[in-house]
Biopython code that builds the backbone (N, CA, C, O; Angstrom):
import numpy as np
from Bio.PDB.StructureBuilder import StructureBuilder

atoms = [
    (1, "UNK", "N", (-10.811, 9.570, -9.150)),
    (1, "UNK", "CA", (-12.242, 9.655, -9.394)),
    (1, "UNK", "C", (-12.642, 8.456, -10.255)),
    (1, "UNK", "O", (-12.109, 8.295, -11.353)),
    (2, "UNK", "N", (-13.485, 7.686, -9.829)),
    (2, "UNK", "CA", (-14.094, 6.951, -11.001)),
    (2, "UNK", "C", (-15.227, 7.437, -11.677)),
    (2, "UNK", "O", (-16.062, 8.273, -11.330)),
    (3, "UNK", "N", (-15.116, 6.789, -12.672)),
    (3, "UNK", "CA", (-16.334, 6.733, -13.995)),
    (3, "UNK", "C", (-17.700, 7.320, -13.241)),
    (3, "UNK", "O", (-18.477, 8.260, -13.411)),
    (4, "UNK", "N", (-17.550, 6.296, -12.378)),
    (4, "UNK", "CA", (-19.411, 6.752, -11.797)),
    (4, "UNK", "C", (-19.227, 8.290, -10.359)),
    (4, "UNK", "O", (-20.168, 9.014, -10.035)),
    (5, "UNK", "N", (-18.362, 8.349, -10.008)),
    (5, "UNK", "CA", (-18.040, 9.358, -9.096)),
    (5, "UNK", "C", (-18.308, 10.969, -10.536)),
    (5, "UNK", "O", (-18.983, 11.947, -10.216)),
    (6, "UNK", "N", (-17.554, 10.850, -12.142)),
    (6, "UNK", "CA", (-17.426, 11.630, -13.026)),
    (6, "UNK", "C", (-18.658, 11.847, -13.788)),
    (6, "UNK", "O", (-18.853, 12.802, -14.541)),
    (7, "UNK", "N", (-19.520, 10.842, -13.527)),
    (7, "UNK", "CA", (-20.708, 10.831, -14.239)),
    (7, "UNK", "C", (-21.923, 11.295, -13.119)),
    (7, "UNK", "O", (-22.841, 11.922, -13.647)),
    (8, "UNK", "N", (-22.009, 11.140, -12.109)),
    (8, "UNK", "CA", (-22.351, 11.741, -11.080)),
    (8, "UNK", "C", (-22.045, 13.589, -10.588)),
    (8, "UNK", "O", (-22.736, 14.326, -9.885)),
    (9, "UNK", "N", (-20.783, 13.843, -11.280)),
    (9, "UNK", "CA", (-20.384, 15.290, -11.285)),
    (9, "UNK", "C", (-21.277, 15.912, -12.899)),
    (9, "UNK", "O", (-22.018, 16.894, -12.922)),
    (10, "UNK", "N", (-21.063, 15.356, -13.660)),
    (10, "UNK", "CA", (-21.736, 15.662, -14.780)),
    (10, "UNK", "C", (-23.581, 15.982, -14.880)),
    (10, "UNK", "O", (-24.110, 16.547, -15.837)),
    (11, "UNK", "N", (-24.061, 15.647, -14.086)),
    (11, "UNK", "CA", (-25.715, 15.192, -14.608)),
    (11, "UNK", "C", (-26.673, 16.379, -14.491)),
    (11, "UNK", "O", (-27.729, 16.557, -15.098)),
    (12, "UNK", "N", (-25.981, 17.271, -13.436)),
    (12, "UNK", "CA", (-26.843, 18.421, -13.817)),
    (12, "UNK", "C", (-26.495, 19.394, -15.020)),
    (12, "UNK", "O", (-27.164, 20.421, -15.133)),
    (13, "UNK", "N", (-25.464, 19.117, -15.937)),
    (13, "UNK", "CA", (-24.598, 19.944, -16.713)),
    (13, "UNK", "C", (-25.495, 20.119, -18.065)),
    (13, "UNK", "O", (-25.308, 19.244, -18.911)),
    (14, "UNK", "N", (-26.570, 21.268, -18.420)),
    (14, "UNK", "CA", (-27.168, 21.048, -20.087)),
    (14, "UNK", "C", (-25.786, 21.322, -21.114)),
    (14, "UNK", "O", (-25.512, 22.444, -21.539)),
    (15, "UNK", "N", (-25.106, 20.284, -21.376)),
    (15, "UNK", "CA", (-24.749, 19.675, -22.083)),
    (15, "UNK", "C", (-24.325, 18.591, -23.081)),
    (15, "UNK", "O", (-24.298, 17.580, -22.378)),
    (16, "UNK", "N", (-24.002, 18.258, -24.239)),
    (16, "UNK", "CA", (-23.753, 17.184, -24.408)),
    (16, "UNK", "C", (-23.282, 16.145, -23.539)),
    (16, "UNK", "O", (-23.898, 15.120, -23.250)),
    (17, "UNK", "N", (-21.959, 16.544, -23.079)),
    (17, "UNK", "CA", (-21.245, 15.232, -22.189)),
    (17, "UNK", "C", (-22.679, 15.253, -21.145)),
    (17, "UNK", "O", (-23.382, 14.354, -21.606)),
    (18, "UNK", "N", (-23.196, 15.696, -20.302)),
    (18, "UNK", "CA", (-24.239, 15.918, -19.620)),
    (18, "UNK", "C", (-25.310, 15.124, -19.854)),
    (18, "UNK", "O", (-25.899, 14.454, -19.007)),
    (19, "UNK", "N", (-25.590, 15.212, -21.154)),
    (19, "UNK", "CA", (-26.577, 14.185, -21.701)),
    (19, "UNK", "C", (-26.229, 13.284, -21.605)),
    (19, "UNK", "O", (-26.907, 12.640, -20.804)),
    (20, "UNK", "N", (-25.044, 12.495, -22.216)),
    (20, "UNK", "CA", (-24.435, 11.210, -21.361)),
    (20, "UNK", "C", (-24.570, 10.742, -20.594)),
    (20, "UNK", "O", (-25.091, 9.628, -20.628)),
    (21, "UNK", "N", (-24.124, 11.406, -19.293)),
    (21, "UNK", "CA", (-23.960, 10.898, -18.633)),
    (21, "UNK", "C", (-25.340, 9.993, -17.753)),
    (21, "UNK", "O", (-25.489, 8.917, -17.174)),
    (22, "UNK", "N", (-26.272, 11.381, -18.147)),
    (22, "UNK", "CA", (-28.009, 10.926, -17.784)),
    (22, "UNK", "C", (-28.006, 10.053, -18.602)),
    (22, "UNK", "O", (-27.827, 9.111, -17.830)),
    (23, "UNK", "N", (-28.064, 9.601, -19.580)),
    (23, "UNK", "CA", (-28.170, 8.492, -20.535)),
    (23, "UNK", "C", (-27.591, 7.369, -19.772)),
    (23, "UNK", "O", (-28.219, 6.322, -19.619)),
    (24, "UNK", "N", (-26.273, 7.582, -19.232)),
    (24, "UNK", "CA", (-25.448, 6.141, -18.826)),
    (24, "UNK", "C", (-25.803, 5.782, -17.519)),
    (24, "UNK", "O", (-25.582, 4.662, -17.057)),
    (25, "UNK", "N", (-26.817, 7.485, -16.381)),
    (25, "UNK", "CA", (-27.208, 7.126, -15.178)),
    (25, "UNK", "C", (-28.729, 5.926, -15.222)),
    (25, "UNK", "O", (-29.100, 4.995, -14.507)),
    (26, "UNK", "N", (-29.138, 6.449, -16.196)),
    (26, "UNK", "CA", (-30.669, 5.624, -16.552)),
    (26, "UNK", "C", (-30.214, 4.133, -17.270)),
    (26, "UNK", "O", (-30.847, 3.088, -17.122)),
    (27, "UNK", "N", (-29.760, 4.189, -17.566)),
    (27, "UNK", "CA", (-29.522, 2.735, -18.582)),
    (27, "UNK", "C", (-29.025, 1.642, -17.035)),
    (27, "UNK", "O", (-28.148, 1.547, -16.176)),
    (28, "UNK", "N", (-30.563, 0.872, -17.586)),
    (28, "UNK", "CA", (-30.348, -0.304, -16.578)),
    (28, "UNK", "C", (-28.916, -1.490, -16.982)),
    (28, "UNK", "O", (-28.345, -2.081, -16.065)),
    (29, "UNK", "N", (-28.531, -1.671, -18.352)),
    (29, "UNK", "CA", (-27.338, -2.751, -18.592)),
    (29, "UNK", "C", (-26.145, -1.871, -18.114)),
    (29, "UNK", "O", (-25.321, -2.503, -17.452)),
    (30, "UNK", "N", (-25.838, -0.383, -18.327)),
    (30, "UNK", "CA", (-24.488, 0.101, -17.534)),
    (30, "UNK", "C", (-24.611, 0.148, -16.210)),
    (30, "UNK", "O", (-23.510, 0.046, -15.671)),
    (31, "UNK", "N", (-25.607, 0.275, -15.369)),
    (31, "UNK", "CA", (-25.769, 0.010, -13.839)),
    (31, "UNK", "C", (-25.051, -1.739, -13.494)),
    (31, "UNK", "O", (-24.348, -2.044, -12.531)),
    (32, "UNK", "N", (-25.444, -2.507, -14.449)),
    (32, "UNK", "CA", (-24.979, -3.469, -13.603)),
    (32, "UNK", "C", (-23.532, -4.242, -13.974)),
    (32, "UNK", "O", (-23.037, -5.357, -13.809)),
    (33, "UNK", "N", (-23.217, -3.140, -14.490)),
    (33, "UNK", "CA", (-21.480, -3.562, -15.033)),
    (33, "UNK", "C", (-20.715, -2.988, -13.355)),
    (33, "UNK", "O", (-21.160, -2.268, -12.461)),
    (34, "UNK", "N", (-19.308, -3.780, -13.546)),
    (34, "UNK", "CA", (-18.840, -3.769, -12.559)),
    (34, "UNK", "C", (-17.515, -3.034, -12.108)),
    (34, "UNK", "O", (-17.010, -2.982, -10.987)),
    (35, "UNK", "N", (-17.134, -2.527, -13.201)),
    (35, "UNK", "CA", (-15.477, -1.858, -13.643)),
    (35, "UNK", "C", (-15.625, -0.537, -14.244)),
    (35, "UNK", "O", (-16.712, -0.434, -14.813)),
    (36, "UNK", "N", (-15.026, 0.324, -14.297)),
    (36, "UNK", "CA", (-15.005, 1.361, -15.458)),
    (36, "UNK", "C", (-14.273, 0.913, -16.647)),
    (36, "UNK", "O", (-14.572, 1.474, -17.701)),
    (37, "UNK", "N", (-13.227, -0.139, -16.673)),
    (37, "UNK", "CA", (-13.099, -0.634, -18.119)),
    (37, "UNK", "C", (-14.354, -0.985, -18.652)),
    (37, "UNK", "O", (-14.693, -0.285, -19.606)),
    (38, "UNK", "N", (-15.382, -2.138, -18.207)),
    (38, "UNK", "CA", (-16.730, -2.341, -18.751)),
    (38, "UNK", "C", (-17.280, -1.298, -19.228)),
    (38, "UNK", "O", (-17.534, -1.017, -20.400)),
    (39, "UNK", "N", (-17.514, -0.549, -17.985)),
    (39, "UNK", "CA", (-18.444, 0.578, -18.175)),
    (39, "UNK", "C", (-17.855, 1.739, -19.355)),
    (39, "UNK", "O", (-18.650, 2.642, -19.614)),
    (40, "UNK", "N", (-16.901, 1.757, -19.869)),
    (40, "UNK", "CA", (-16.334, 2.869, -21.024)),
    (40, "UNK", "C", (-16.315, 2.415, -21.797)),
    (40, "UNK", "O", (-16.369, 3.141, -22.790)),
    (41, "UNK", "N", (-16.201, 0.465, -22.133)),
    (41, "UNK", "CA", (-16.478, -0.361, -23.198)),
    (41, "UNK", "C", (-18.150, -0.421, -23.703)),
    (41, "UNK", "O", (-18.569, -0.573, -24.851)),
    (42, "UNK", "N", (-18.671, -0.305, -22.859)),
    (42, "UNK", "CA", (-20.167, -0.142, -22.911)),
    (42, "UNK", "C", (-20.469, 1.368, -23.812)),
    (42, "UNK", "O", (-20.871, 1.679, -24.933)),
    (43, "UNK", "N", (-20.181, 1.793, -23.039)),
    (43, "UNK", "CA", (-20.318, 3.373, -23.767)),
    (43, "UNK", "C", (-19.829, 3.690, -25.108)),
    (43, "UNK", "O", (-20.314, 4.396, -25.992)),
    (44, "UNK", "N", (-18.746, 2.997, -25.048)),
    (44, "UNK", "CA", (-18.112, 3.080, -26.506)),
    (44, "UNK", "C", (-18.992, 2.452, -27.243)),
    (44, "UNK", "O", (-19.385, 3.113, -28.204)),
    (45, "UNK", "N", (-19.453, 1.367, -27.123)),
    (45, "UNK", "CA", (-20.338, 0.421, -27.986)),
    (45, "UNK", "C", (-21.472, 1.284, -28.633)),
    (45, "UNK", "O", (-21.771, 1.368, -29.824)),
    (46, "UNK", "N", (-22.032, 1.911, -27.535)),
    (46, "UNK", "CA", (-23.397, 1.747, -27.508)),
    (46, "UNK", "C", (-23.923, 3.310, -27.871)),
    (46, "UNK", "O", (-25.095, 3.529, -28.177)),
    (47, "UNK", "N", (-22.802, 4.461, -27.787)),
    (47, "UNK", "CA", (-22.961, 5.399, -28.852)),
    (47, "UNK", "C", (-22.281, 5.702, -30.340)),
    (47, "UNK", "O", (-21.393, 6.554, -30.326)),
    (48, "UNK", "N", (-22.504, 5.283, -31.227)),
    (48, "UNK", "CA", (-22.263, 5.139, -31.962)),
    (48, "UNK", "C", (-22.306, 6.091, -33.366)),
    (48, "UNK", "O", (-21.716, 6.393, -34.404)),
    (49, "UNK", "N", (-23.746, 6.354, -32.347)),
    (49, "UNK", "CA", (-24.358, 7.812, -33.525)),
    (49, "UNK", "C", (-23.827, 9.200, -32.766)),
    (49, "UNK", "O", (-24.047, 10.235, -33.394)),
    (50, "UNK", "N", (-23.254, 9.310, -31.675)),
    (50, "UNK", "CA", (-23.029, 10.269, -31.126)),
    (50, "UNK", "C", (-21.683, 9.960, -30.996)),
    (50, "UNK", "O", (-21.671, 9.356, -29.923)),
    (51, "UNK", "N", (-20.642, 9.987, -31.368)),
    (51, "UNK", "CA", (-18.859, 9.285, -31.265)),
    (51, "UNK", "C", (-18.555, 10.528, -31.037)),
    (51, "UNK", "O", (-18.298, 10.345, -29.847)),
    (52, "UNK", "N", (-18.369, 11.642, -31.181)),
    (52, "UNK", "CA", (-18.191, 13.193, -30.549)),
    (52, "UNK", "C", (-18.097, 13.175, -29.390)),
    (52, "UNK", "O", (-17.096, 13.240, -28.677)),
    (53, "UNK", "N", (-19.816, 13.026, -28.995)),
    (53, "UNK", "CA", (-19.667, 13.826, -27.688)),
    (53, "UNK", "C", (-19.082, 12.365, -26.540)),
    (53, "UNK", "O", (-18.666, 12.700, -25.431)),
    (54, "UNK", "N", (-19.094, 10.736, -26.921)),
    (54, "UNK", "CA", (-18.036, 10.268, -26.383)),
    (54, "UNK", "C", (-16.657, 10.675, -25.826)),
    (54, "UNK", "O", (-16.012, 10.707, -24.778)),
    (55, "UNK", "N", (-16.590, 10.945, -27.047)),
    (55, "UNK", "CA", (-14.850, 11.517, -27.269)),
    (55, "UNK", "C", (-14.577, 12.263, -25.802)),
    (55, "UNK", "O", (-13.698, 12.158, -24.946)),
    (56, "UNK", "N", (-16.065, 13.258, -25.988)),
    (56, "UNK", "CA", (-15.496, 14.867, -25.266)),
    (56, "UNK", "C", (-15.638, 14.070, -23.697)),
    (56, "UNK", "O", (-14.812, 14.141, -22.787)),
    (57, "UNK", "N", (-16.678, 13.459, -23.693)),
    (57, "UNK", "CA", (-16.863, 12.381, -22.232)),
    (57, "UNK", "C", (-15.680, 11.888, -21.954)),
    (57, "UNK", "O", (-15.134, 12.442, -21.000)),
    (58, "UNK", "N", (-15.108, 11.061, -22.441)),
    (58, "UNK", "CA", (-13.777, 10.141, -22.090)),
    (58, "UNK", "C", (-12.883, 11.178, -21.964)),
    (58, "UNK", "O", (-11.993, 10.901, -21.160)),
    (59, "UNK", "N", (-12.754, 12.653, -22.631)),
    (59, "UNK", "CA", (-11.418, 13.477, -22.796)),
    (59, "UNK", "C", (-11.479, 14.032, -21.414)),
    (59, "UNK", "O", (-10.384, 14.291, -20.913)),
    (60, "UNK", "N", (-12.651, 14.290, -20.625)),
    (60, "UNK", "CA", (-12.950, 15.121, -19.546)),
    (60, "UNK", "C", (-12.937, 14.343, -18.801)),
    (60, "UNK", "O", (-12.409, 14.781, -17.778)),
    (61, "UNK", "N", (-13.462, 12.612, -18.632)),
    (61, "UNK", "CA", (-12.851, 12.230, -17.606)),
    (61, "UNK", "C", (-11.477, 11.814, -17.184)),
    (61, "UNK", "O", (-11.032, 11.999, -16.051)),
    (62, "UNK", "N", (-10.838, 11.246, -18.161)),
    (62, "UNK", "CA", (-9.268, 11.199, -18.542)),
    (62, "UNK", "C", (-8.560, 12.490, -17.865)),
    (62, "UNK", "O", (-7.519, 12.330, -17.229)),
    (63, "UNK", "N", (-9.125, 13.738, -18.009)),
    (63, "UNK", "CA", (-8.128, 14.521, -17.784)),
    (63, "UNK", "C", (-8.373, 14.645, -15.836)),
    (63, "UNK", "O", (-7.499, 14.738, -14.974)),
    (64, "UNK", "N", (-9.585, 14.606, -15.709)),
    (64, "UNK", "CA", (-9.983, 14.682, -14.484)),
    (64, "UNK", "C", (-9.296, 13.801, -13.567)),
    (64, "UNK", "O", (-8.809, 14.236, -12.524)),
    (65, "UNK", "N", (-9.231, 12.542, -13.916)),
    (65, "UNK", "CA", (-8.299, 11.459, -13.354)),
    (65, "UNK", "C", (-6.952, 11.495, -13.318)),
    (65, "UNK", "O", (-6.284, 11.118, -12.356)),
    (66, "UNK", "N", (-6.522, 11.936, -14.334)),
    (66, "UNK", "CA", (-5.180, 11.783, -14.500)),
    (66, "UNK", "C", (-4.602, 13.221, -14.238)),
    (66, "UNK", "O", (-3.784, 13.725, -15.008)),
    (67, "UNK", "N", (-5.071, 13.856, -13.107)),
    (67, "UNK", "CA", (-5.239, 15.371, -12.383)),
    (67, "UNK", "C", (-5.104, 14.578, -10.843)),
    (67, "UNK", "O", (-4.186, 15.055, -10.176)),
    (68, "UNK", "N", (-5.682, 13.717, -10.324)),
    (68, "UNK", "CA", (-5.858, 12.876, -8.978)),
    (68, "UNK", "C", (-4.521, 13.207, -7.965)),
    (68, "UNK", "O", (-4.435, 12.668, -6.861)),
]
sb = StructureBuilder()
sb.init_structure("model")
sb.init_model(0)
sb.init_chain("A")
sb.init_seg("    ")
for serial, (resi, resn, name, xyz) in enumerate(atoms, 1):
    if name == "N":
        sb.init_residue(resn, " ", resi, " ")
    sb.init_atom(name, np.array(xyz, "f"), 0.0, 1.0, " ", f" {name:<3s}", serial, name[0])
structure = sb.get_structure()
């Protein structure tokens, strides 16, 4: 699964990671990244005030992937 296949499973979810992911579907600078390394470097960056529900984002897709 990639990043955007996991963030695409996420968006109807009222949750934190959920909120994310709508956050990372709307954001025009993560649309035009090209990798999921970028795109999780991005994310990392760019929540900063929210480093939690990152965490729980990266832990759920990590596990999801590494389930494949």
């Amino acid at each position: 699964m990639t990043l955007l296949q996991f963030i695409d499973s996420k968006l109807d979810e009222e949750t934190p990671v959920g909120d994310l992911a709508n956050d990372a579907k709307k954001d025009s600078k993560f649309q035009t990244l090209k990798n999921d390394k970028d795109r999780l470097e991005y994310l990392s960056e760019s929540t900063h005030a929210i480093r939690e529900v990152y965490k729980d984002f990266l832990k759920e897709f990590k596990l999801i992937k590494d389930n494949e």
